[in-house]
C-alpha positions in Angstrom: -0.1 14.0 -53.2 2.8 14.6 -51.0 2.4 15.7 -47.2 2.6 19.1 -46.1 6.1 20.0 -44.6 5.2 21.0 -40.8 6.2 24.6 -40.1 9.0 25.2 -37.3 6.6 26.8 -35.2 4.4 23.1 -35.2 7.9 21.3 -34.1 8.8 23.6 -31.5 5.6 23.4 -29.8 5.6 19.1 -30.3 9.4 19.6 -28.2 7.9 21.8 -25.7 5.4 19.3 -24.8 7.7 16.9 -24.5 9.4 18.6 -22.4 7.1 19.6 -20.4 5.4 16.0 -19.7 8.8 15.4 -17.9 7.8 18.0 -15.4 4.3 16.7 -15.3 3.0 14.3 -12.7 1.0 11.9 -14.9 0.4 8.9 -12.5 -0.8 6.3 -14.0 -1.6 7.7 -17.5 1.3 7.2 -20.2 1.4 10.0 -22.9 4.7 9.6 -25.2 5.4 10.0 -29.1 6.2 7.4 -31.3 9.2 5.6 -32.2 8.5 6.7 -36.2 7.0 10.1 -35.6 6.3 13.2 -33.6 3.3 13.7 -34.9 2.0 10.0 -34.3 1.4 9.6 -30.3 0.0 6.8 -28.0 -1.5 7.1 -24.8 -2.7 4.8 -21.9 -5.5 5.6 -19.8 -6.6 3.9 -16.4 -10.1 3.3 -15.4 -11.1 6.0 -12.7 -11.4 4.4 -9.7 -15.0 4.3 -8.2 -16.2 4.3 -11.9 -17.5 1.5 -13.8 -14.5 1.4 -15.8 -12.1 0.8 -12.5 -9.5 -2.4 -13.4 -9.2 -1.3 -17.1 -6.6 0.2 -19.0 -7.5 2.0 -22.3 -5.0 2.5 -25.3 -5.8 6.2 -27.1 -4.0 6.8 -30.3 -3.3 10.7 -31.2 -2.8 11.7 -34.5 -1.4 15.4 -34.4 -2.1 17.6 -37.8 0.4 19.3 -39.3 -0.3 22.6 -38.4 -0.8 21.6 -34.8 -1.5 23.5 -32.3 -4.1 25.4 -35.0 -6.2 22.3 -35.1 -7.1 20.1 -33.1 -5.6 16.9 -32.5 -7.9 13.3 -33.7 -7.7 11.2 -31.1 -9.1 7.4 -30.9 -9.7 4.7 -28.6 -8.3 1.6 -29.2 -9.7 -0.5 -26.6 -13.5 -1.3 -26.4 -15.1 0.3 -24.1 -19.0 1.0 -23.3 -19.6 4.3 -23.7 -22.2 7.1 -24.9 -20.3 9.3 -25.9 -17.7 6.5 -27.4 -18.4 5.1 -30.6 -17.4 1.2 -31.4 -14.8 2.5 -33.5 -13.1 4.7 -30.9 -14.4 8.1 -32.1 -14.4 9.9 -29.1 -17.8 13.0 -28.4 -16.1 16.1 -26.9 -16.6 19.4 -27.2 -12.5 20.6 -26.5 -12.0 18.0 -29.3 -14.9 20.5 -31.7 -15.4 23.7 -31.1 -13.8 24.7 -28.1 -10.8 23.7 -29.5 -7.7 26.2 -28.5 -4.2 26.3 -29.5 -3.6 27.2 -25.4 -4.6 23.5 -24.5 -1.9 20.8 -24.3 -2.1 17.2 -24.9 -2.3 16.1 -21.9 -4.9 18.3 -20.7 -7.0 17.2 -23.4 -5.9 13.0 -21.5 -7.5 14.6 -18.4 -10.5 15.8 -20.0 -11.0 12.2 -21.3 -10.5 10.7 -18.2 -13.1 13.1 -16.6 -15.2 12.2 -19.5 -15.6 8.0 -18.3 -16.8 9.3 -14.6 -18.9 11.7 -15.8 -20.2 11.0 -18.9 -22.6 13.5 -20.8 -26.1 12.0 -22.1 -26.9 15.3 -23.5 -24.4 15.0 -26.5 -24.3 11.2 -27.2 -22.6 10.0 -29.9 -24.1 6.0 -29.0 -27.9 6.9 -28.0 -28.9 3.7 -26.8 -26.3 3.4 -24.4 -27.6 7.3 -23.4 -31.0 5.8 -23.0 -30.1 3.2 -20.9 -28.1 5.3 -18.8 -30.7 7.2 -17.7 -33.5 4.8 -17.5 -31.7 1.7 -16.7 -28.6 2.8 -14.4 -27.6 -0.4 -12.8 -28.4 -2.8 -15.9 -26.2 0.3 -17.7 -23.2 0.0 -15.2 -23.6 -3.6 -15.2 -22.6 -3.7 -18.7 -19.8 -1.1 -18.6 -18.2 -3.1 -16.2 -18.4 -6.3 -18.2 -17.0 -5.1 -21.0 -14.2 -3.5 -18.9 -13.2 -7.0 -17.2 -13.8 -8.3 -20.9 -12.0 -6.1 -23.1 -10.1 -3.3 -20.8 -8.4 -6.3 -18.2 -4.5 -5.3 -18.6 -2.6 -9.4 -18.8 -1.3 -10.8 -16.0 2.1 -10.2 -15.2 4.3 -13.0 -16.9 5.4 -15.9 -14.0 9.2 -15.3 -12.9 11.6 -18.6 -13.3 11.8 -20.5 -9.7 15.0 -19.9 -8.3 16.8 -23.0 -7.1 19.1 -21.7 -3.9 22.5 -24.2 -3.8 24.1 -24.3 -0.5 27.1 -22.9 0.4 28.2 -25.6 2.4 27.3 -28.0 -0.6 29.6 -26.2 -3.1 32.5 -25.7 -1.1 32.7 -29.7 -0.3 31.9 -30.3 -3.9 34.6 -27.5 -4.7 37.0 -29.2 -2.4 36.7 -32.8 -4.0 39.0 -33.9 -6.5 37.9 -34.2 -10.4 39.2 -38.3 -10.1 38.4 -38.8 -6.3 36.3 -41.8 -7.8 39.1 -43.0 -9.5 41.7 -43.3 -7.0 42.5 -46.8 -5.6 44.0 -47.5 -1.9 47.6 -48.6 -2.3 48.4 -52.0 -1.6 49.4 -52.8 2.1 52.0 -55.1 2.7 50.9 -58.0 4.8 53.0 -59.3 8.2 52.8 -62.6 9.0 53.3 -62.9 13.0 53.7 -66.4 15.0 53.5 -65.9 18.8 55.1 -68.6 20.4 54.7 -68.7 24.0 58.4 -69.1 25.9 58.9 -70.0 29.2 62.3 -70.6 31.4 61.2 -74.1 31.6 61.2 -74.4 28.1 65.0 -72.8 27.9 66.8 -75.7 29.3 65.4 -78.3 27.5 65.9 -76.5 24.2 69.0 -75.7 24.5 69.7 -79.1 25.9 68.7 -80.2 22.6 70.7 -78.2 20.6 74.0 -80.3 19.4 76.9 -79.5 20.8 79.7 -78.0 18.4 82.6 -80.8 17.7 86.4 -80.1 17.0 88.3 -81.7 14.7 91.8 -83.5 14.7 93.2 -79.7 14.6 91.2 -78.3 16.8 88.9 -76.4 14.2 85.1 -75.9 15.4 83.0 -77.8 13.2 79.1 -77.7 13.8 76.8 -80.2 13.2 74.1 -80.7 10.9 71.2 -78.6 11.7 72.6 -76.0 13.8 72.5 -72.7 11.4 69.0 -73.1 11.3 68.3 -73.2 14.6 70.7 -70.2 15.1 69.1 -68.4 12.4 65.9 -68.9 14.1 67.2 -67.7 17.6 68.8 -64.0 16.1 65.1 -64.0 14.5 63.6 -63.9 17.5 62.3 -60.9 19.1 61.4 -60.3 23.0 57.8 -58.7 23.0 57.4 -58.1 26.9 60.5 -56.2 28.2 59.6 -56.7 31.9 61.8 -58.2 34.8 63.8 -61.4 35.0 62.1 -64.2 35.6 58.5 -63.1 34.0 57.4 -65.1 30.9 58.3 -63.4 27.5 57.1 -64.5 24.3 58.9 -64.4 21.1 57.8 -63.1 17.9 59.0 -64.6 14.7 58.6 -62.2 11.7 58.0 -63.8 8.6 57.8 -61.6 5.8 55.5 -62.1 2.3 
């Protein structure tokens, strides 16, 4: 059998609702439609605080009729909760819900009412008696109870655990940034090594040296011609370099650069 087509009067009032819950200041309690229907709607209620219920969150589903707001709407509670006037199933005991039922009242009034309904519930009209009974004889071991099966069934998860966030120097990235990709690859250039032989020279040691050098011969024509030995010695000489520059007469030492 195919559903009833809802009438434009039942869609106008579900988008005046909605529109009105954005004026509303709802607190804690979440009251929205669906994702695949208006006329299927979830709510979330908070324990009351100071009640036996405090540190619970209860999910209520709404199912809205067709011809809404001419009947009432079936709500249900999802969560477990320990309550007379609360079956195990979620069928909820209230009177706006029955008979005093009126096209005037809004869903979230009727979210109120239940919320009213956990701090002051009514052993007059239960719909568990036993847990009427106990109310009124047994109070504590009653609100003992409640509040067991709110931290067991009504305790909303922990928030999930955010990732640590590792905090990289600045200092540390700009000299990383700032080091060349093949740094570790580079090799020092090879240096050219200089040879140095200090000899230690004296003006003593200028006259017998060049006392020993040989003296430079002329031939039948008259034609210098120099003995064996003396081009490296003279070679050796224009090699030489004076290290200290001072006055005449100080020691000097010369410096023969050899080159590898």
């Amino acid at each position: 059998m195919p559903l009833p087509t809802p009438s434009a009067t039942t869609i106008k009032r579900i988008h005046r609702e909605i529109a009105d819950l954005q004026k509303e200041d709802l607190g804690a309690i979440t009251l929205r439609p669906s994702d695949d229907s208006l006329f299927l709607w979830n709510a979330t209620l908070p324990g009351p605080e100071g009640s036996v219920y405090e540190g619970g969150v209860f999910q209520v589903e709404i199912v809205l009729g067709h011809d809404y707001p001419f009947s009432a709407p079936k709500m249900t509670f999802k969560t477990r909760i320990y309550h007379m006037n609360i079956s195990d199933r979620g069928g909820i005991c209230i009177d706006i819900l029955k008979h005093n039922w009126s096209p005037a009242l809004s869903l979230f009034k009727v979210i109120l009412s239940l919320s009213s309904l956990l701090t002051d519930p009514n052993p007059k009209d239960p719909l568990v008696p036993s847990i009427a009974t106990e109310y009124v004889r047994s109070r504590s071991q009653h609100d003992r109870t409640a509040r067991h099966w709110t931290q067991l069934y009504a305790k909303p998860p922990p928030p999930p655990k955010s990732a640590p966030v590792v905090v990289v120097p600045a200092v540390a990235s700009r000299a990383k940034a700032s080091t060349p990709v093949n740094a570790g690859r580079a090799r020092a250039a090879p240096t050219r090594s200089i040879e140095a032989i200090v000899i230690e020279d004296s003006d003593e040691e200028d006259a017998p040296r060049s006392a020993a050098l040989p003296k430079r011969k002329r031939d039948v024509d008259g034609a210098d011609v120099d003995s064996s030995g003396t081009d490296d010695v003279l070679s050796a000489r224009r090699n030489r370099r004076r290290v200290n520059g001072g006055p005449e007469g100080s020691s000097a030492r010369d410096v023969i650069v050899i080159d590898d």
